[in-house]
Backbone of each chain as nested JSON, in Angstrom:
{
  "chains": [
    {"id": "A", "residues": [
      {"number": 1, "name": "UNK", "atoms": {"N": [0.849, -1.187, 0.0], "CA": [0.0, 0.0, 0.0], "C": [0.895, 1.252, 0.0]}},
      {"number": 2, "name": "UNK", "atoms": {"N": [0.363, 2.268, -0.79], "CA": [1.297, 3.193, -0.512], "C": [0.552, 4.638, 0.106]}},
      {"number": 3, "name": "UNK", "atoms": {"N": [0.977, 5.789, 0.542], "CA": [0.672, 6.768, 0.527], "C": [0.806, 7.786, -0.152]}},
      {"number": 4, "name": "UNK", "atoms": {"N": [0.283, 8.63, -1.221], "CA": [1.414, 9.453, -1.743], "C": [0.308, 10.901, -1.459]}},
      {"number": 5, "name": "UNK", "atoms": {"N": [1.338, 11.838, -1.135], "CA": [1.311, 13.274, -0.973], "C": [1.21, 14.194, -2.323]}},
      {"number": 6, "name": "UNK", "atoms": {"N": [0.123, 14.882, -2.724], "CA": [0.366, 15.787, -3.868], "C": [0.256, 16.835, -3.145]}},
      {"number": 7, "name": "UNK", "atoms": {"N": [1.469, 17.632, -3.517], "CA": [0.877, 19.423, -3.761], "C": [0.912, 20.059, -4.942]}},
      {"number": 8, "name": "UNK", "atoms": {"N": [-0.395, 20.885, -4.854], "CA": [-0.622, 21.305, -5.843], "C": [-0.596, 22.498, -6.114]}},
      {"number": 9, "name": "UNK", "atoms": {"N": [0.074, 23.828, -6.829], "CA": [0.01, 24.747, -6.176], "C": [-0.174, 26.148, -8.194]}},
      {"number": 10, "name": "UNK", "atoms": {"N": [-0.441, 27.075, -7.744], "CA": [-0.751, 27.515, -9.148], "C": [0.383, 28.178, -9.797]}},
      {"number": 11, "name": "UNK", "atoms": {"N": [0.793, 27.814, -11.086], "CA": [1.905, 28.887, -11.634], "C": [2.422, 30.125, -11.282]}},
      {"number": 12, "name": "UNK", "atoms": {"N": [3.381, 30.091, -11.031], "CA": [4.026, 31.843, -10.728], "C": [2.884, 32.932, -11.802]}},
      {"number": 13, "name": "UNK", "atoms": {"N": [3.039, 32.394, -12.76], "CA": [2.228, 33.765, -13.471], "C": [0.908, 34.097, -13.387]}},
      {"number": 14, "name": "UNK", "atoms": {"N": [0.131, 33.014, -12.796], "CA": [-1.458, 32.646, -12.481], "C": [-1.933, 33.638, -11.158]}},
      {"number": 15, "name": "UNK", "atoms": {"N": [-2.581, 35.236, -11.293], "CA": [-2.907, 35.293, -9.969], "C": [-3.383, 34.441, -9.419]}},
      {"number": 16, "name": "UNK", "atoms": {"N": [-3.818, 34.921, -7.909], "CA": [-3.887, 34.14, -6.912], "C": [-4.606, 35.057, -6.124]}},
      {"number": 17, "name": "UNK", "atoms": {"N": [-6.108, 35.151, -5.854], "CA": [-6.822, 36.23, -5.769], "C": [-7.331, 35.602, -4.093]}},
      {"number": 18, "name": "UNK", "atoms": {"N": [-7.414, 34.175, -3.693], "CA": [-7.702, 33.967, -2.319], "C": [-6.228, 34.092, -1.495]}},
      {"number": 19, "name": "UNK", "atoms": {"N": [-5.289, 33.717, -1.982], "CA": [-4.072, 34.728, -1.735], "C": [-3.665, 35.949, -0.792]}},
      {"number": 20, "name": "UNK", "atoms": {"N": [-4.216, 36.409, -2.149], "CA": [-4.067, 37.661, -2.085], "C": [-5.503, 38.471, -0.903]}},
      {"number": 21, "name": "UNK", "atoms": {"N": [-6.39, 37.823, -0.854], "CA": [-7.526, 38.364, 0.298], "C": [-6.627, 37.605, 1.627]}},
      {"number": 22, "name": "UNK", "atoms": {"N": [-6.077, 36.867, 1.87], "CA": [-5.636, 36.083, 3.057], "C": [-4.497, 37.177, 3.545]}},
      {"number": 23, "name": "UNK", "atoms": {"N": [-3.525, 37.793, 2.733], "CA": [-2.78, 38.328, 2.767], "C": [-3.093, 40.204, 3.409]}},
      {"number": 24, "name": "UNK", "atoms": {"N": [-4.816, 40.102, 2.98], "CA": [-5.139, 41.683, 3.292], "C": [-5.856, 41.312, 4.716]}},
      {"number": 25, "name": "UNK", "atoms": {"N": [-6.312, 40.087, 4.908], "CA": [-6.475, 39.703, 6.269], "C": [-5.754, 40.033, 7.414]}},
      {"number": 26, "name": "UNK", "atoms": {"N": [-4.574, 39.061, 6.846], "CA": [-3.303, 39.236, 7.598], "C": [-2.549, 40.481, 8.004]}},
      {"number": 27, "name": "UNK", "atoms": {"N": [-2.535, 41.276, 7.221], "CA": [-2.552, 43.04, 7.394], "C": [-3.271, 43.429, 8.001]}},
      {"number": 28, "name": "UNK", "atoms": {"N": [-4.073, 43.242, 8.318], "CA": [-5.774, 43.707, 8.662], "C": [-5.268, 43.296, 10.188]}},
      {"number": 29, "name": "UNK", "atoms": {"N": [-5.047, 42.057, 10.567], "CA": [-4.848, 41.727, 11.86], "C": [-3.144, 42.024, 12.527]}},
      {"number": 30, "name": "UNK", "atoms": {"N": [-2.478, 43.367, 11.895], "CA": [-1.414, 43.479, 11.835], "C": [-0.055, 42.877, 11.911]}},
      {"number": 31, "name": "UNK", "atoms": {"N": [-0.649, 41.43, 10.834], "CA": [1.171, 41.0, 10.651], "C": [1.531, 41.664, 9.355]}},
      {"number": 32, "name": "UNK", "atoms": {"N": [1.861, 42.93, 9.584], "CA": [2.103, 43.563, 8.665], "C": [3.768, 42.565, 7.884]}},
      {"number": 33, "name": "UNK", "atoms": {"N": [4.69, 41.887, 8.374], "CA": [5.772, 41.21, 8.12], "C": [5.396, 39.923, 6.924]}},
      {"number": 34, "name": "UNK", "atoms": {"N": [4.094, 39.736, 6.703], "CA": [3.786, 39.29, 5.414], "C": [3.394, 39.534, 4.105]}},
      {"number": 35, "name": "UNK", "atoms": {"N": [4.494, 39.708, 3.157], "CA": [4.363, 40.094, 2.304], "C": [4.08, 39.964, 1.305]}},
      {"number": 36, "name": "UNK", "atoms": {"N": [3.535, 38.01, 1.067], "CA": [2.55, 37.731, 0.081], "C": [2.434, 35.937, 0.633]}},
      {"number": 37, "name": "UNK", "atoms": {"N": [1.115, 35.855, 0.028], "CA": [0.489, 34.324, 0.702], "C": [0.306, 33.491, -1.035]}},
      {"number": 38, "name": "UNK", "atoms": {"N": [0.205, 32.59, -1.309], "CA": [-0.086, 31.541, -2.37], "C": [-0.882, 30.581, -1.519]}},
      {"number": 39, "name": "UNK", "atoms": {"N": [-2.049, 30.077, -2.478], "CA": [-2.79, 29.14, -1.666], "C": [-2.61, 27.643, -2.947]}},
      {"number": 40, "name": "UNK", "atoms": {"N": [-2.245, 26.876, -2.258], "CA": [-2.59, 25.394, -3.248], "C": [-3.644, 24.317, -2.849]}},
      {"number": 41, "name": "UNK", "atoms": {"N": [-3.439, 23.39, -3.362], "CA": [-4.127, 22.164, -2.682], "C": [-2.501, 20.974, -2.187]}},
      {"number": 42, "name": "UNK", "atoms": {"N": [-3.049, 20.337, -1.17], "CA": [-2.53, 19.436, -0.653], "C": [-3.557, 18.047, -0.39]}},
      {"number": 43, "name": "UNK", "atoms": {"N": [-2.89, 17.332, -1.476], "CA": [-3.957, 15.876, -0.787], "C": [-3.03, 14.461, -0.636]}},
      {"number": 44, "name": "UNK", "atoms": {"N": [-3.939, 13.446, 0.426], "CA": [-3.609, 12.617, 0.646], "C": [-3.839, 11.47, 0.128]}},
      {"number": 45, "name": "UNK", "atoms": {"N": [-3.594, 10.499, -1.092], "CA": [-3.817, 9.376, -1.809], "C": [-3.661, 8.334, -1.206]}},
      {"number": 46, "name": "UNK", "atoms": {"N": [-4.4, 7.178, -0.432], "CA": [-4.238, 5.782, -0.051], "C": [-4.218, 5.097, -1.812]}},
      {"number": 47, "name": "UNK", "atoms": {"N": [-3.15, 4.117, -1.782], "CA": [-3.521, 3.766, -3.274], "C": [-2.689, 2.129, -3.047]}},
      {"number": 48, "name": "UNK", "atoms": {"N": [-3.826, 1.05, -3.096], "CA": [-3.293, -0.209, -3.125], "C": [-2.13, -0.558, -3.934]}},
      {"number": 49, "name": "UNK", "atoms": {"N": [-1.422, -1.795, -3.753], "CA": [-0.497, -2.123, -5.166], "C": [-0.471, -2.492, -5.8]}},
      {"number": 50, "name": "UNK", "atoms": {"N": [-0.625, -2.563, -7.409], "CA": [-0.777, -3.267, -8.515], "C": [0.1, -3.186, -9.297]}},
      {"number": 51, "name": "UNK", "atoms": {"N": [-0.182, -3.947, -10.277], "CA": [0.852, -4.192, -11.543], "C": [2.08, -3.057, -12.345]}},
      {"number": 52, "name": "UNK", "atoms": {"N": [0.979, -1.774, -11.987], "CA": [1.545, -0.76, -12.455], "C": [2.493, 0.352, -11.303]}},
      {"number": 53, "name": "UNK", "atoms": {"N": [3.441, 0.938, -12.67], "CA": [4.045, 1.696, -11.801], "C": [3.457, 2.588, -10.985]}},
      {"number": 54, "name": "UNK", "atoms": {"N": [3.955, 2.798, -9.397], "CA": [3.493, 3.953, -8.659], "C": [2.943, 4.867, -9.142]}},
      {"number": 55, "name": "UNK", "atoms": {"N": [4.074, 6.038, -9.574], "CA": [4.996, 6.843, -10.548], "C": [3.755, 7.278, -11.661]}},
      {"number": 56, "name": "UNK", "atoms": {"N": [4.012, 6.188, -12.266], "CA": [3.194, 6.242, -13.588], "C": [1.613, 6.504, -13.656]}},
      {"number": 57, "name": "UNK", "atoms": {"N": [1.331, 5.855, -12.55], "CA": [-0.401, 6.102, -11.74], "C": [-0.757, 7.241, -11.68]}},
      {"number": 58, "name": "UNK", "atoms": {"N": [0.329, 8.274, -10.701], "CA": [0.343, 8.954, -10.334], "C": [0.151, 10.401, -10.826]}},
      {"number": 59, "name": "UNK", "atoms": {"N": [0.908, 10.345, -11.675], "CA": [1.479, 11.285, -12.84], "C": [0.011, 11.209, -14.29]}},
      {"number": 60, "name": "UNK", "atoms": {"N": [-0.347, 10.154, -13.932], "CA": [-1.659, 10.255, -15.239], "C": [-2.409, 10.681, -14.449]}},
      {"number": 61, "name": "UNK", "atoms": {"N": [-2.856, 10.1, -13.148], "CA": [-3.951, 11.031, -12.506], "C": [-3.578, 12.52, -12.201]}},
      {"number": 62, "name": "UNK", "atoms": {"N": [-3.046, 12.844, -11.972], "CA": [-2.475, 14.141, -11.948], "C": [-2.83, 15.105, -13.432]}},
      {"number": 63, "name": "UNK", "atoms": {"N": [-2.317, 14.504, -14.355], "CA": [-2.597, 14.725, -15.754], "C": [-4.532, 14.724, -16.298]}},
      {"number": 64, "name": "UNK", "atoms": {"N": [-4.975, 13.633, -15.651], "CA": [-6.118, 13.731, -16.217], "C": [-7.178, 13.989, -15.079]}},
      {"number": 65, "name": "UNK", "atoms": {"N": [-6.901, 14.421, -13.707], "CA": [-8.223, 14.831, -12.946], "C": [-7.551, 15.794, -11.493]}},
      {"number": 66, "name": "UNK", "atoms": {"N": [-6.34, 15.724, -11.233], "CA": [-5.977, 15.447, -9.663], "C": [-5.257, 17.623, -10.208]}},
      {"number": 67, "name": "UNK", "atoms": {"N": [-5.234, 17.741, -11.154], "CA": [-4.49, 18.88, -11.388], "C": [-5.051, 19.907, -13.219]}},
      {"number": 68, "name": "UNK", "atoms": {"N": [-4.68, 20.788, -12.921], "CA": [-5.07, 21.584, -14.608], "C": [-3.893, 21.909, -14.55]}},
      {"number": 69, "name": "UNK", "atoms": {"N": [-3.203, 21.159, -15.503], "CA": [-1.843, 21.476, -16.089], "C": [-1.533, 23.112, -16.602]}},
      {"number": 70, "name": "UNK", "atoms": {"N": [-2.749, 23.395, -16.969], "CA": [-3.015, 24.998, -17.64], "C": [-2.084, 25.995, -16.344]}},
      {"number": 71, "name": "UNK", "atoms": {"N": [-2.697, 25.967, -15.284], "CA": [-2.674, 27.008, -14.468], "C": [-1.61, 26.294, -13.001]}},
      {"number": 72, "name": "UNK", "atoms": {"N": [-1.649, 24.961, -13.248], "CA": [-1.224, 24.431, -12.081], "C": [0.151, 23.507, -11.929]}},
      {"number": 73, "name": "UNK", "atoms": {"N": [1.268, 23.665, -11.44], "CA": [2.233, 22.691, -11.474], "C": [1.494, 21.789, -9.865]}},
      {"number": 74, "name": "UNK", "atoms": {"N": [2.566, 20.696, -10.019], "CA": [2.295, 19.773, -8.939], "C": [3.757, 18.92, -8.418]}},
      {"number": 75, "name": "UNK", "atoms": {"N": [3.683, 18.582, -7.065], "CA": [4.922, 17.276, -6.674], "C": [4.36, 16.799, -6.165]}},
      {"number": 76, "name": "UNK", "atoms": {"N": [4.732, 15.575, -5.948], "CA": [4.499, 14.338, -5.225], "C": [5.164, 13.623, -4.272]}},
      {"number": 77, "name": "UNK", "atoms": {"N": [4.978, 12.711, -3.638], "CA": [5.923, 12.355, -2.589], "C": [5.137, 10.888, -2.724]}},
      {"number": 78, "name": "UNK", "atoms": {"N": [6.005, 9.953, -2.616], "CA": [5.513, 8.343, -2.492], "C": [5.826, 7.793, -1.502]}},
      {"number": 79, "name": "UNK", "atoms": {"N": [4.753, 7.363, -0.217], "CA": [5.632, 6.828, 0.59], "C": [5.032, 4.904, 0.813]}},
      {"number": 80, "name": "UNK", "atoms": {"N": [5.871, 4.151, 0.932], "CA": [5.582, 2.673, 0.996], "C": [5.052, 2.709, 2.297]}},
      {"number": 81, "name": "UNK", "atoms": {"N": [3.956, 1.804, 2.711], "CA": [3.545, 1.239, 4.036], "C": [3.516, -0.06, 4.073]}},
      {"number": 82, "name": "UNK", "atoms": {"N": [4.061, -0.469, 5.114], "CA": [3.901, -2.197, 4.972], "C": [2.779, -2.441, 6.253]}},
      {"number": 83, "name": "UNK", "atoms": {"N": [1.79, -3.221, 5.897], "CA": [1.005, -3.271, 7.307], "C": [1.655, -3.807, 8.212]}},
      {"number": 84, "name": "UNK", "atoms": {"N": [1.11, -3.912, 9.346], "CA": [1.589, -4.579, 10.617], "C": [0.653, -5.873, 10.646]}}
    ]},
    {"id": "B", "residues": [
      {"number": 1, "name": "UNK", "atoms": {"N": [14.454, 37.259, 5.36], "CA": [13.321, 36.776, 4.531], "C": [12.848, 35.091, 5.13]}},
      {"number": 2, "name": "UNK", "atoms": {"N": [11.924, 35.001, 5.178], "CA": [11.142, 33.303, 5.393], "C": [10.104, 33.064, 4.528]}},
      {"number": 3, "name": "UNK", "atoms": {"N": [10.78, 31.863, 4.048], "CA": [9.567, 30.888, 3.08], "C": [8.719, 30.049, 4.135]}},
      {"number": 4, "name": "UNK", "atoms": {"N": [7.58, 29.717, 4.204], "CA": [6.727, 29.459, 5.633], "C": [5.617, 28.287, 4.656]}},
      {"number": 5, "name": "UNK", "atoms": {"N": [5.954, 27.152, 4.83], "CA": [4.971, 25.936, 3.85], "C": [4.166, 25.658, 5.034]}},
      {"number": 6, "name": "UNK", "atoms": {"N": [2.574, 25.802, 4.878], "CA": [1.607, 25.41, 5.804], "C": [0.958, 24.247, 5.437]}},
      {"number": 7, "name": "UNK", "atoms": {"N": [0.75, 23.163, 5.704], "CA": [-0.063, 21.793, 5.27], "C": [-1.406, 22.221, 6.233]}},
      {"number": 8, "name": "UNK", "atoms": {"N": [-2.1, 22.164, 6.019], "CA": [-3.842, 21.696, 6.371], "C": [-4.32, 20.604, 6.295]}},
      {"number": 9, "name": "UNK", "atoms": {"N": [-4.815, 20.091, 7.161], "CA": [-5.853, 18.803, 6.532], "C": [-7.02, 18.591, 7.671]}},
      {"number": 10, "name": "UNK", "atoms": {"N": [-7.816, 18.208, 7.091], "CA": [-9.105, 17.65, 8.214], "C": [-8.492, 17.016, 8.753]}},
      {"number": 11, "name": "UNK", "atoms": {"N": [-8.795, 16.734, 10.221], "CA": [-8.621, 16.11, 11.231], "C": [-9.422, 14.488, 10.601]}},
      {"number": 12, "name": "UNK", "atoms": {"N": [-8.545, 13.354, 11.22], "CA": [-9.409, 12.199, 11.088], "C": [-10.742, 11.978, 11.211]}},
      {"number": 13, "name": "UNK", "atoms": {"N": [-11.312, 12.375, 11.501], "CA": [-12.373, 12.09, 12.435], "C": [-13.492, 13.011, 11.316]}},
      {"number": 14, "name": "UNK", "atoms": {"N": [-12.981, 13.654, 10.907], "CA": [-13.883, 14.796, 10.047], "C": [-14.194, 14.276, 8.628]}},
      {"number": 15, "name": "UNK", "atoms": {"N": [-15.248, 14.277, 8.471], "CA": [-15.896, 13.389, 6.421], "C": [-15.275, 14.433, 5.791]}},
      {"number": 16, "name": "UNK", "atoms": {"N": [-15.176, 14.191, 4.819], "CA": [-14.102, 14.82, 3.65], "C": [-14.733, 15.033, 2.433]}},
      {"number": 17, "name": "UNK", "atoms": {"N": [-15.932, 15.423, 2.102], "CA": [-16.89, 15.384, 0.585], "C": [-16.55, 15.309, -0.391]}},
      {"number": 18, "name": "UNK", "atoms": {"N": [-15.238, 16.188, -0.324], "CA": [-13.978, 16.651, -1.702], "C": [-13.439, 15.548, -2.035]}},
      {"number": 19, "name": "UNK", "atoms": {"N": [-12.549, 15.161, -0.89], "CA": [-11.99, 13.79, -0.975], "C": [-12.843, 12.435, -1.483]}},
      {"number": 20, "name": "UNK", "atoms": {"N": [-14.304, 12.314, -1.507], "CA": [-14.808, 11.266, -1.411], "C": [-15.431, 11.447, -2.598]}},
      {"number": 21, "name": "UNK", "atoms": {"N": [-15.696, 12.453, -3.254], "CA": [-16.092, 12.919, -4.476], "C": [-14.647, 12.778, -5.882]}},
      {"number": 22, "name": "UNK", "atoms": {"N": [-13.442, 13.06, -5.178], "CA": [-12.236, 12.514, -6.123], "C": [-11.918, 11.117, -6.036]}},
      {"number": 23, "name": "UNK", "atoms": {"N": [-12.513, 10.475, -5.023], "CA": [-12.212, 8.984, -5.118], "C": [-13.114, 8.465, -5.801]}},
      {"number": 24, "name": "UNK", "atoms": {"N": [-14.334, 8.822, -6.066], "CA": [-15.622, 7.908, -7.082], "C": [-15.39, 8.768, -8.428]}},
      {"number": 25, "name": "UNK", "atoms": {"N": [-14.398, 9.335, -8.473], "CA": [-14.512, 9.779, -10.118], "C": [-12.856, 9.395, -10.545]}},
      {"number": 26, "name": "UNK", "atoms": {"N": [-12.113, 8.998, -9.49], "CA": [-11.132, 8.431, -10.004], "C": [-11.093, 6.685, -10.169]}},
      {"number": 27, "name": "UNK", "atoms": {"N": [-12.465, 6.01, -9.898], "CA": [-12.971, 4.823, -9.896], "C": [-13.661, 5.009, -11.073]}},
      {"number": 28, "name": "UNK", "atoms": {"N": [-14.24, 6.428, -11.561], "CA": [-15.002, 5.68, -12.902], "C": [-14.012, 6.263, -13.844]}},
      {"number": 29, "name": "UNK", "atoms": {"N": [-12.973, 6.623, -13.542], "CA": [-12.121, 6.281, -14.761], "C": [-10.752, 5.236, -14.343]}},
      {"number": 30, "name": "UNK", "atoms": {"N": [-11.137, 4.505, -13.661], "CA": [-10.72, 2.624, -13.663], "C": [-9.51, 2.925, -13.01]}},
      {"number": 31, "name": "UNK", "atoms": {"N": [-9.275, 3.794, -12.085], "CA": [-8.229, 4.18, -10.757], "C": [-8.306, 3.388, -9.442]}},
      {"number": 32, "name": "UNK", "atoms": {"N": [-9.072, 2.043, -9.82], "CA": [-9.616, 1.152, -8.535], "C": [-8.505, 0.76, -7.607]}},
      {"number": 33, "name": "UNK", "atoms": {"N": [-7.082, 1.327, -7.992], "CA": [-6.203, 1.062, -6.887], "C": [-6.509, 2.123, -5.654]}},
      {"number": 34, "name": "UNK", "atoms": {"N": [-7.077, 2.726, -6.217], "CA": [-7.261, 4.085, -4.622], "C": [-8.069, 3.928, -3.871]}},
      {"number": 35, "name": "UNK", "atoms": {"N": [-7.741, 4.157, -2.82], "CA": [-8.582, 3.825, -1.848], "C": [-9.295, 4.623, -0.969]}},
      {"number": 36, "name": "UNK", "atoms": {"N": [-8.733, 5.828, -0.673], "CA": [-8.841, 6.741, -0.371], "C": [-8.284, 8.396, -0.64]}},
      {"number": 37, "name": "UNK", "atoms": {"N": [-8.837, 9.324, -0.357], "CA": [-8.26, 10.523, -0.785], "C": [-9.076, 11.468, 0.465]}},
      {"number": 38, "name": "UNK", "atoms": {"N": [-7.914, 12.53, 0.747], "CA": [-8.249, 13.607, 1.734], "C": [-7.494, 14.396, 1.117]}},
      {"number": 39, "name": "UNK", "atoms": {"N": [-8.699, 15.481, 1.032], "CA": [-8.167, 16.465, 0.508], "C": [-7.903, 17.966, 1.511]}},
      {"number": 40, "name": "UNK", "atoms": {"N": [-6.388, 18.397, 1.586], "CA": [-6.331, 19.752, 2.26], "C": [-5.826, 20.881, 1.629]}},
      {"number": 41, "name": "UNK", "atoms": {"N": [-5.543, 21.689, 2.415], "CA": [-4.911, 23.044, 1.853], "C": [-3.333, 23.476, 2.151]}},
      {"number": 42, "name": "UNK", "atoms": {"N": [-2.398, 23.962, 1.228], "CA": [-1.521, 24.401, 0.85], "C": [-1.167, 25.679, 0.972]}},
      {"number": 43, "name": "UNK", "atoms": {"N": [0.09, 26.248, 2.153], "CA": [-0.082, 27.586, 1.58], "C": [1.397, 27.689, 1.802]}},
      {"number": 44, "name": "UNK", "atoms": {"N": [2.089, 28.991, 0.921], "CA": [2.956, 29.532, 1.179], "C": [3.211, 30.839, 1.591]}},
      {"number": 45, "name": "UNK", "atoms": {"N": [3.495, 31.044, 2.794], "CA": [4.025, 32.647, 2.738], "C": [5.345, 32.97, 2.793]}},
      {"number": 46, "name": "UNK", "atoms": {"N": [5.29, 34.154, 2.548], "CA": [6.812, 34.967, 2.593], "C": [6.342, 36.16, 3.366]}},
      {"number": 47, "name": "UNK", "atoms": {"N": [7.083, 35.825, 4.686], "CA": [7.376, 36.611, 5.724], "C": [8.862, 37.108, 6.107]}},
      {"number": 48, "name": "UNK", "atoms": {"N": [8.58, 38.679, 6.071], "CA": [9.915, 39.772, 6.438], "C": [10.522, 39.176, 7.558]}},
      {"number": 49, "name": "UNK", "atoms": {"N": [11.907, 39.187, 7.882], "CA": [12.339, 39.322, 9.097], "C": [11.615, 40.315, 10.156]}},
      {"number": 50, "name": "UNK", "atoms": {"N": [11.255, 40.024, 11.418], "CA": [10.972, 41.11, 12.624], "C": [12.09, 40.506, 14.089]}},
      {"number": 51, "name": "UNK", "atoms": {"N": [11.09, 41.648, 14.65], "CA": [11.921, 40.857, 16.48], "C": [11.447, 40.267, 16.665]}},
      {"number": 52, "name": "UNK", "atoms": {"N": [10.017, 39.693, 15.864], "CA": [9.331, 38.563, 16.733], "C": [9.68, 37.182, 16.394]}},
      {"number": 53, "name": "UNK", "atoms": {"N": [9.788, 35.755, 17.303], "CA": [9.952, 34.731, 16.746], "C": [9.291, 34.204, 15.236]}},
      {"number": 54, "name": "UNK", "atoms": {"N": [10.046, 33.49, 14.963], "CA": [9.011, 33.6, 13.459], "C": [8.118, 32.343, 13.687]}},
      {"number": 55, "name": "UNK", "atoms": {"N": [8.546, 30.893, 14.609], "CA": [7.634, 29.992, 14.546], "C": [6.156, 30.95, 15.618]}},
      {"number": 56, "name": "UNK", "atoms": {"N": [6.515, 31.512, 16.693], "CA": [5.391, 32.086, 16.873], "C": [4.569, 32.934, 16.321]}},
      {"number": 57, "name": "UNK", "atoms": {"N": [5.304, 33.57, 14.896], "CA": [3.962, 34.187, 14.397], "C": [3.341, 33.308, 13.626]}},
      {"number": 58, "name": "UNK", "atoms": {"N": [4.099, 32.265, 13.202], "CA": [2.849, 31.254, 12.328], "C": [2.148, 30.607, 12.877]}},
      {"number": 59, "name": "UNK", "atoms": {"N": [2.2, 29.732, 14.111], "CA": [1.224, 29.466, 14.993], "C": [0.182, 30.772, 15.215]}},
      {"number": 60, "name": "UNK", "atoms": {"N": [0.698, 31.994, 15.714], "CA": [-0.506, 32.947, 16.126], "C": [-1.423, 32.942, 14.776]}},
      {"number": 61, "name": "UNK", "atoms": {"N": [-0.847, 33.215, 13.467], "CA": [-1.54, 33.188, 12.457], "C": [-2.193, 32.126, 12.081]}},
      {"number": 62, "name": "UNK", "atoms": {"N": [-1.935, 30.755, 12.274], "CA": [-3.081, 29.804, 12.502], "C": [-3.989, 29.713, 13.061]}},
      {"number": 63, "name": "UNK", "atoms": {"N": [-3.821, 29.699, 14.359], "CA": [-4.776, 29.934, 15.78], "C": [-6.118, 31.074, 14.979]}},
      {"number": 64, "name": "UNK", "atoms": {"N": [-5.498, 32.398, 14.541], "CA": [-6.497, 33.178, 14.145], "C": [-7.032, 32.854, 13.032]}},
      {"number": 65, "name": "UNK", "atoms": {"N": [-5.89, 32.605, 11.891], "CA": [-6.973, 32.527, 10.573], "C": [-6.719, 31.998, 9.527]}},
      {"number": 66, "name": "UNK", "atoms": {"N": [-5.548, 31.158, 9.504], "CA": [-4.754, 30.135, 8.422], "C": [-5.909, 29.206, 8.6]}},
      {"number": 67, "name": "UNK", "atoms": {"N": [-6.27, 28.174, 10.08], "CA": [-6.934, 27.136, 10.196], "C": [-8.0, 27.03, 11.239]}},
      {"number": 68, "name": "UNK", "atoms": {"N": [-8.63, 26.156, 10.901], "CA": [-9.849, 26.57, 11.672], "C": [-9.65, 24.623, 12.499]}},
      {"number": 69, "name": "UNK", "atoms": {"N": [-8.868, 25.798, 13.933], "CA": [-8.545, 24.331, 14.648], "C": [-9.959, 23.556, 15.227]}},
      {"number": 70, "name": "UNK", "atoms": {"N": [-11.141, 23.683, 14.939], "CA": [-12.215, 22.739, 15.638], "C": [-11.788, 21.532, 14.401]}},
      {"number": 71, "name": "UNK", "atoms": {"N": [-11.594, 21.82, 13.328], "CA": [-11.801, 20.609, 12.38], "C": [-10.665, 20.181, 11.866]}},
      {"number": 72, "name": "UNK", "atoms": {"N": [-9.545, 21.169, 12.014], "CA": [-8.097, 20.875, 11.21], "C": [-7.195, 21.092, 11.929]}},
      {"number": 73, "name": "UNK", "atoms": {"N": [-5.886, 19.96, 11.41], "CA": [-4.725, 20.024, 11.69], "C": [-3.562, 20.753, 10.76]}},
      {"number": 74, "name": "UNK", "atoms": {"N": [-2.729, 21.037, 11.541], "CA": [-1.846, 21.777, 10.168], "C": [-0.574, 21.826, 10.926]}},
      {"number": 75, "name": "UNK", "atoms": {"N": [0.768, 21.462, 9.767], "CA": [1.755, 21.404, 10.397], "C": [2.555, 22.678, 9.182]}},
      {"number": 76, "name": "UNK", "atoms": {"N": [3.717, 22.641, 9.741], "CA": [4.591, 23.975, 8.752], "C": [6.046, 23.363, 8.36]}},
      {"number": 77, "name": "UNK", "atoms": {"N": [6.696, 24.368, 7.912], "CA": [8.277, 24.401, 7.526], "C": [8.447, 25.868, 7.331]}},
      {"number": 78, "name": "UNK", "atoms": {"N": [9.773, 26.614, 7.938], "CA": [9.865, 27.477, 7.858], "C": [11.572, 27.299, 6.724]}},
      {"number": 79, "name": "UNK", "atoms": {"N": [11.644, 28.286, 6.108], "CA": [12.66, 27.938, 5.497], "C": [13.365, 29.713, 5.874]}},
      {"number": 80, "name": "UNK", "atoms": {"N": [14.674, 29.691, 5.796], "CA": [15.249, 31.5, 5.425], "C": [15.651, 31.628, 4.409]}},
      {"number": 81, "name": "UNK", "atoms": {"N": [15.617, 32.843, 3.448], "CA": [15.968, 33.166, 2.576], "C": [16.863, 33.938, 2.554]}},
      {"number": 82, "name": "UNK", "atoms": {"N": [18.094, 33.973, 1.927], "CA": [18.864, 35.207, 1.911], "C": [18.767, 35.796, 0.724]}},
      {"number": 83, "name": "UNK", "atoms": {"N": [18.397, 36.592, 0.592], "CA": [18.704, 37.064, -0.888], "C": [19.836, 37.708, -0.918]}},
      {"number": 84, "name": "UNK", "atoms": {"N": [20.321, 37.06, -2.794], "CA": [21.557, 37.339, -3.281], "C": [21.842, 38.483, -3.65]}}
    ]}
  ]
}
């Protein structure tokens, strides 16, 4: 079984408009010492083991539902669990 | 300068709609290795140097308004930046 970690987070060139309200928050409640916020997604994948590569799973779902390549880069992290 | 990575996630215990809504649509496109998915939030800030500790202002800024501790957990990384 594995676990794997995506973050997902939006292109440097893509505003970032909840961001950017988190950031006038944050001013607002005077941490004025922040000088800009980015918001992504972070999720957690349980994903049994099969035939196919981790990797390869991973990276298509990412490609076809888990991310918009348009506006969004992504990493991953794979981690093995062995049950007890 | 500080790079400040915030992870979010529902607490165990908390249903996940998002998450449970990306796991039945990553089943009807034949992703039946997954088993689960939780989905959280991602953030980055960039925070100025001050006199104040810097892990205590990201905790204070959680506590108030990064996370909403009745339902979520959230851990960090603070990184320094020097600029060149």
């Amino acid at each position: 079984m594995y676990k794997v970690k995506v973050y997902v987070t939006l292109r440097e060139s893509v505003l970032d408009p909840q961001g950017k309200a988190v950031t006038h928050s944050l001013h607002a409640l005077n941490y004025t010492e922040v000088t800009d916020v980015r918001i992504g997604k972070y999720m957690e994948l349980t994903i049994e083991k099969s035939d196919r590569n981790i990797n390869e799973i991973v990276e298509e779902m990412a490609a076809k539902l888990l991310t918009n390549p348009v506006i969004e880069d992504y990493r991953y992290e794979v981690e093995e669990v062995v049950p007890q």
